[in-house]
C-alpha positions in Angstrom: 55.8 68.3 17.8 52.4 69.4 16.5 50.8 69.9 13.0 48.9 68.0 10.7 49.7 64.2 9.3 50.4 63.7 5.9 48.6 60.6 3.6 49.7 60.4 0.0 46.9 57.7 -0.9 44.3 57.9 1.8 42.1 59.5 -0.7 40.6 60.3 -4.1 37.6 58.0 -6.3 39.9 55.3 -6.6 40.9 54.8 -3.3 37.2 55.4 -2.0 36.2 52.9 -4.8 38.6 50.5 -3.4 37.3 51.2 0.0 33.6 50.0 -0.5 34.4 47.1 -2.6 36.6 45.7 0.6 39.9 45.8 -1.8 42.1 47.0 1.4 42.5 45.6 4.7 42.0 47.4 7.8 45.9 48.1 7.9 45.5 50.1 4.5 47.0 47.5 2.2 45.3 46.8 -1.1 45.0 42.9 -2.1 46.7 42.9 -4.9 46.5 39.2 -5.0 42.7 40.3 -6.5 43.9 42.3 -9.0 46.8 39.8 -10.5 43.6 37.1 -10.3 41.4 39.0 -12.6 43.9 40.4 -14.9 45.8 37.4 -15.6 44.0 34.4 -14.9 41.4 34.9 -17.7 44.1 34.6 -20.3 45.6 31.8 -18.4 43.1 30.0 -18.1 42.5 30.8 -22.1 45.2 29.2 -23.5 44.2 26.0 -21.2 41.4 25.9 -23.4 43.1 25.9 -26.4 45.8 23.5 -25.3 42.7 21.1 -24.6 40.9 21.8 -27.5 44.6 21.0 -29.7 44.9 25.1 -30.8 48.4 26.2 -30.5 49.1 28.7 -27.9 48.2 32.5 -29.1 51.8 34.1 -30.1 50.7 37.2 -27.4 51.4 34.6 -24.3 54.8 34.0 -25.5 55.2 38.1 -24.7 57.2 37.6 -21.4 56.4 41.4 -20.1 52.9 40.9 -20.6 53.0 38.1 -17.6 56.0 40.1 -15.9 53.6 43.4 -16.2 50.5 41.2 -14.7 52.5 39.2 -12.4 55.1 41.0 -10.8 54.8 44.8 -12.0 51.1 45.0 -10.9 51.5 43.6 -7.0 54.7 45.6 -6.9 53.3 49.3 -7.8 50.9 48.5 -5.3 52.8 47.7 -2.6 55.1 50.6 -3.8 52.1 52.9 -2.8 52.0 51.7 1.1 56.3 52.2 0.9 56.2 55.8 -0.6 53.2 56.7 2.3 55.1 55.1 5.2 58.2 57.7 4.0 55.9 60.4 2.8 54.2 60.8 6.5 57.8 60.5 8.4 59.1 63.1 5.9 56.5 65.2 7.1 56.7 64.5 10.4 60.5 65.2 10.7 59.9 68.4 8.9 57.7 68.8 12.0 60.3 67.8 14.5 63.2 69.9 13.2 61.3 73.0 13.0 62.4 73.6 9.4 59.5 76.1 8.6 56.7 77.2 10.9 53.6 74.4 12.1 51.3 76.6 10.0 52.9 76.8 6.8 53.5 73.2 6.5 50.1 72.1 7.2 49.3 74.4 4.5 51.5 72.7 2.3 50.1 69.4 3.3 46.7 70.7 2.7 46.9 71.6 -0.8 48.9 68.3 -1.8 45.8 66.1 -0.2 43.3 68.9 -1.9 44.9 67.3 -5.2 45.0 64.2 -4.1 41.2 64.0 -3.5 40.7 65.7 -6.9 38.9 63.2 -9.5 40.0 65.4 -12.7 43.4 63.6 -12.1 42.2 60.3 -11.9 40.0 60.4 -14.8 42.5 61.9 -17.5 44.7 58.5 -15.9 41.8 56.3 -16.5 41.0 57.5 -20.3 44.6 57.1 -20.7 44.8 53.5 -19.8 42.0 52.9 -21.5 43.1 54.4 -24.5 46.8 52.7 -24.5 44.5 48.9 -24.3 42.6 50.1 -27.1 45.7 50.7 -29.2 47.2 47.4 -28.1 43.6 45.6 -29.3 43.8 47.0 -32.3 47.6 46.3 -33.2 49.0 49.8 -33.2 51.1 48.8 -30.5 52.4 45.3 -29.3 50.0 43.4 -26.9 52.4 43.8 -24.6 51.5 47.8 -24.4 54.5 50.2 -25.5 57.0 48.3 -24.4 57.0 44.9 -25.5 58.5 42.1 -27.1 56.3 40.3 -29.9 54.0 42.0 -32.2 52.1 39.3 -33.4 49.3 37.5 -32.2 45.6 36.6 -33.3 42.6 38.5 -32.6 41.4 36.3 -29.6 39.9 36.0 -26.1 43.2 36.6 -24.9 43.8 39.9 -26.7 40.5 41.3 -26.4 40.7 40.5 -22.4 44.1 42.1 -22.2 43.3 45.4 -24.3 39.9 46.0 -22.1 40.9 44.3 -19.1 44.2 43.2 -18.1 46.5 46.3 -19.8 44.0 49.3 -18.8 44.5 48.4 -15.1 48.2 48.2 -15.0 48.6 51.1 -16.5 46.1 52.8 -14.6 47.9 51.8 -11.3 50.8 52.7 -13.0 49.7 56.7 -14.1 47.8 56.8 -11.1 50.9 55.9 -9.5 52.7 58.3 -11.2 50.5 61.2 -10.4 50.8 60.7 -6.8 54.5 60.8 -6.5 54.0 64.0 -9.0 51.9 65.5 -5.7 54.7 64.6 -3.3 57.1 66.6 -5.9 54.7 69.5 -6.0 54.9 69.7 -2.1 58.8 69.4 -1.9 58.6 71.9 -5.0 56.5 74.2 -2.5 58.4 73.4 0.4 61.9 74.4 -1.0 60.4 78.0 -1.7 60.1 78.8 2.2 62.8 80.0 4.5 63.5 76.9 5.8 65.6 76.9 9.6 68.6 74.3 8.5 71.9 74.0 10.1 74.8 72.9 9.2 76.1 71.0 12.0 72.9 68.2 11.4 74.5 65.0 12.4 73.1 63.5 9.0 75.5 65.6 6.9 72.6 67.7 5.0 71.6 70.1 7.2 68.5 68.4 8.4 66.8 67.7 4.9 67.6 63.9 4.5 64.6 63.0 5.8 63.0 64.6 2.7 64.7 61.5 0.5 63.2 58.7 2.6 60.2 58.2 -0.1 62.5 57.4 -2.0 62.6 53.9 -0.8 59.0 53.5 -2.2 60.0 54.6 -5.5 62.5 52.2 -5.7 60.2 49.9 -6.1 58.8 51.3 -8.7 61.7 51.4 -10.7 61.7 47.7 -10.3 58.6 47.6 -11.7 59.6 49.2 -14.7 62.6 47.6 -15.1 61.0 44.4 -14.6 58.3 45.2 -17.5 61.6 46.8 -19.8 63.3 43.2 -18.7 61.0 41.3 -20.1 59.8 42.9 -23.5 63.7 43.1 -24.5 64.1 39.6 -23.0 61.5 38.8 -25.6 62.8 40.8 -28.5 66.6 38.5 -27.5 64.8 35.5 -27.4 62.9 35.6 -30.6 66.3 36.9 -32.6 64.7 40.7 -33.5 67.5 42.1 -31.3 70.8 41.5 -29.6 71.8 42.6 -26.0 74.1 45.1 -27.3 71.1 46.6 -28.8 69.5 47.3 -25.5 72.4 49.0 -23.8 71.6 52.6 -25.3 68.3 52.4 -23.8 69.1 50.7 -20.3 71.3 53.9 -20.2 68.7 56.3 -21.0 66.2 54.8 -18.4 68.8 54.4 -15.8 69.2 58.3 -16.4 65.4 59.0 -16.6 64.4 56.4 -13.0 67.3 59.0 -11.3 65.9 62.1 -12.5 62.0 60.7 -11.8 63.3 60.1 -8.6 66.2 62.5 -7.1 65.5 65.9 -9.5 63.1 67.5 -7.1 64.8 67.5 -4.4 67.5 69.4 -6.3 65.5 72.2 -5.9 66.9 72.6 -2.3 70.6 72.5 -3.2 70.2 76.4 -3.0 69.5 76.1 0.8 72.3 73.5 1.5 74.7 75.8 -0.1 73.9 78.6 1.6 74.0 77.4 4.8 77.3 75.5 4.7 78.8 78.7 3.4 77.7 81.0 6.1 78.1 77.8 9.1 81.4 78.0 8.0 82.0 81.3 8.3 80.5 82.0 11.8 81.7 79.4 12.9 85.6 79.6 11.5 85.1 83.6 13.3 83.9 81.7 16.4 86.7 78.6 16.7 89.6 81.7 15.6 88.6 83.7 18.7 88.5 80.4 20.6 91.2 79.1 20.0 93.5 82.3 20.3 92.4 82.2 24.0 92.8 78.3 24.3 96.4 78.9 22.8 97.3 81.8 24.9 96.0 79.7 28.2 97.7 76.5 27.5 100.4 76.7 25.3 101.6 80.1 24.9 101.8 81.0 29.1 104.0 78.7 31.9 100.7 77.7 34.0 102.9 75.8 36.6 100.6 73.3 39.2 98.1 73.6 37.1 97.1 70.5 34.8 95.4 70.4 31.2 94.4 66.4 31.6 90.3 66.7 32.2 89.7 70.2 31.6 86.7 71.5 30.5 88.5 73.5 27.9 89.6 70.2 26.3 86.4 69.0 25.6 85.2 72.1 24.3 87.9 71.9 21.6 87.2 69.0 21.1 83.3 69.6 20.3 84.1 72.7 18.6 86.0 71.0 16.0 83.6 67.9 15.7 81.3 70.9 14.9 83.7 72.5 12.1 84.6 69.2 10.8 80.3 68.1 10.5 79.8 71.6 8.7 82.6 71.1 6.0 80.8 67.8 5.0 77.8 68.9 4.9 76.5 67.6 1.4 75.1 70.0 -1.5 72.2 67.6 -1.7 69.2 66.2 0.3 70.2 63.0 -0.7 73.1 61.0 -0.4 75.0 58.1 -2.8 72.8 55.5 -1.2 69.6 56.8 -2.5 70.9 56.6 -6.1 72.5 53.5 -5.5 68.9 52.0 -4.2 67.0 53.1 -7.3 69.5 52.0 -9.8 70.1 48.8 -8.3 66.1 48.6 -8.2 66.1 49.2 -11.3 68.5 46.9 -12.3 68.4 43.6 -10.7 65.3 43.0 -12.9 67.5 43.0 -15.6 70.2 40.7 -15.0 68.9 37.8 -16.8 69.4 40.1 -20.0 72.3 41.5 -19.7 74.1 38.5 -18.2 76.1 37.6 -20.9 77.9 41.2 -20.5 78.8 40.3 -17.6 81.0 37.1 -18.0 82.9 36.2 -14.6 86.0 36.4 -16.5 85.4 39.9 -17.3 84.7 40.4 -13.5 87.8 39.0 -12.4 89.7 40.3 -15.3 88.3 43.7 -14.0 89.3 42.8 -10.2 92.8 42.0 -11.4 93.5 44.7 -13.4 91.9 47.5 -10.3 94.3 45.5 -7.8 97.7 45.0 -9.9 97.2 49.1 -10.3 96.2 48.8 -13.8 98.5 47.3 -15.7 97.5 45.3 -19.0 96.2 41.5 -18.5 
């Protein structure tokens, strides 16, 4: 195997940034523990004061996706990053190792998606952005919880203005930034899936050698529970202060289940083309192939008296054998890169966060009732 190795983050102002102000450890991590310190414990450590001096708590801290976004959104986008580069460099280095397109071509490929990734042009239109979402949260055009949140009051405090200049800006930034990379990987499969790419059918992992393509996705599943952590806790809010019911929220838990998939999978769509292709013609060359084969293995062994001569250990055996392991591998070869699992991970990513909310939908008599009713083949309980 030879060509070029892929990194997804290893580069651009904000990585180099992060760099020099000794923000990541020599194995490429970032400290996120830093960043949940300066956003967070300001306001914390705010509402200590006021508790002391006998204020009341601000109504912003009773927001619970504010704290979710700072708390557990924040570390997990950033660990999200290091997940999505571990899959994004084995991607690339399988594409390597199967010989899907030629050494050159790819590290072509490679070389434009790090040539965006390096590009600051990016990374500031994220950054005005962020700042521009805290600004509308410190004025009141949105919650102080950002676009999605859960109480819209709130005085005009320490708290608030930390949040809208501070807190907010970063987590979002980390959030478009993140958002941007996982656009470059897209762009690169995107560019990829134009090539001739040298598949075959009879891959072992049932899609013709392209599986390895979905392994980012592992990384972007936690994202998704980021996001659904954040969406957790602003309707968790919304519940908790009477402005909405659960019910409300199932619409929308739809619609984002749907939009996490597509953010996810869609791309990789874009080689359904190849899969289809290939399993057509496998199966044709190789249903010409196992006819003429089998014709002679028939007339050999079944159709003619070979007297003294015995069938048990023959090559010929094994060879039908493999030949219709073959056959069988190409029939079920998948129209996509990715299989149920990966859209099982990202939904369930995205919905373990939410649980707590929906719980009361989810009644363990209903389970059972549901288990019952599956087993006794439907019939009315």
């Amino acid at each position: 195997m030879s060509g070029r190795t892929f990194s997804l983050n290893d580069g651009g102002p904000w990585y180099r940034a992060l760099r020099r102000g000794h923000l990541i450890d020599p194995r490429g991590k970032v400290r996120a523990r830093w960043f949940v310190a300066a956003a967070w414990l300001p306001i914390a450590a705010s509402q200590l004061v006021r508790l002391a001096l006998g204020r009341e708590l601000d109504p912003m801290v009773l927001d619970i996706s504010m704290h979710v976004r700072l708390l557990v959104a924040l570390p997990m986008l950033l660990l999200a990053e290091r997940m999505v580069e571990s899959g994004c460099r084995s991607a690339i280095r399988s594409v390597h190792a199967e010989q899907l397109v030629d050494d050159a071509a790819i590290d072509r490929l490679v070389a434009r998606a790090e040539h965006l990734r390096d590009a600051a042009l990016p990374e500031i239109i994220v950054g005005i952005a962020a700042v521009a979402i805290g600004q509308l949260t410190l004025w009141g055009t949105t919650g102080p919880a950002g676009v999605f949140h859960g109480e819209t009051g709130g005085t005009f405090g320490f708290a608030r203005v930390w949040y809208g200049l501070v807190a907010l800006p970063l987590a979002q930034f980390v959030m478009l930034r993140w958002l941007w990379r996982w656009a470059i990987w897209n762009i690169l499969l995107a560019r990829l899936a134009r090539m001739p790419l040298a598949i075959l059918a009879t891959h072992p992992d049932r899609a013709a050698g392209l599986s390895a393509l979905a392994r980012p996705v592992s990384g972007y599943s936690a994202f998704a529970f980021a996001v659904g952590a954040v969406l957790s806790g602003a309707w968790g809010t919304q519940i908790l202060l009477g402005h909405a019911g659960t019910q409300t929220h199932v619409p929308a838990l739809l619609v984002f289940l749907f939009v996490i998939l597509t953010i996810g999978v869609g791309p990789m769509l874009l080689f359904c083309g190849h899969l289809f292709r290939v399993r057509r013609r496998s199966l044709a060359q190789y249903g010409d192939f196992a006819a003429g084969y089998m014709r002679g293995f028939h007339a050999r062994w079944i159709a003619s008296e070979r007297s003294g001569e015995r069938a048990l250990g023959t090559p010929d055996i094994q060879s039908l054998n493999d030949l219709g392991g073959a056959y069988g591998v190409i029939q079920h070869t998948r129209l996509f890169a990715f299989g149920m699992r990966v859209v099982l991970m990202v939904w369930a990513s995205a919905i373990v966060p939410m649980l707590p909310v929906f719980a009361d939908l989810v009644t363990v008599e209903k389970v059972l009732q549901k288990i019952a009713t599956t087993i006794l083949g439907g019939l009315p309980l």
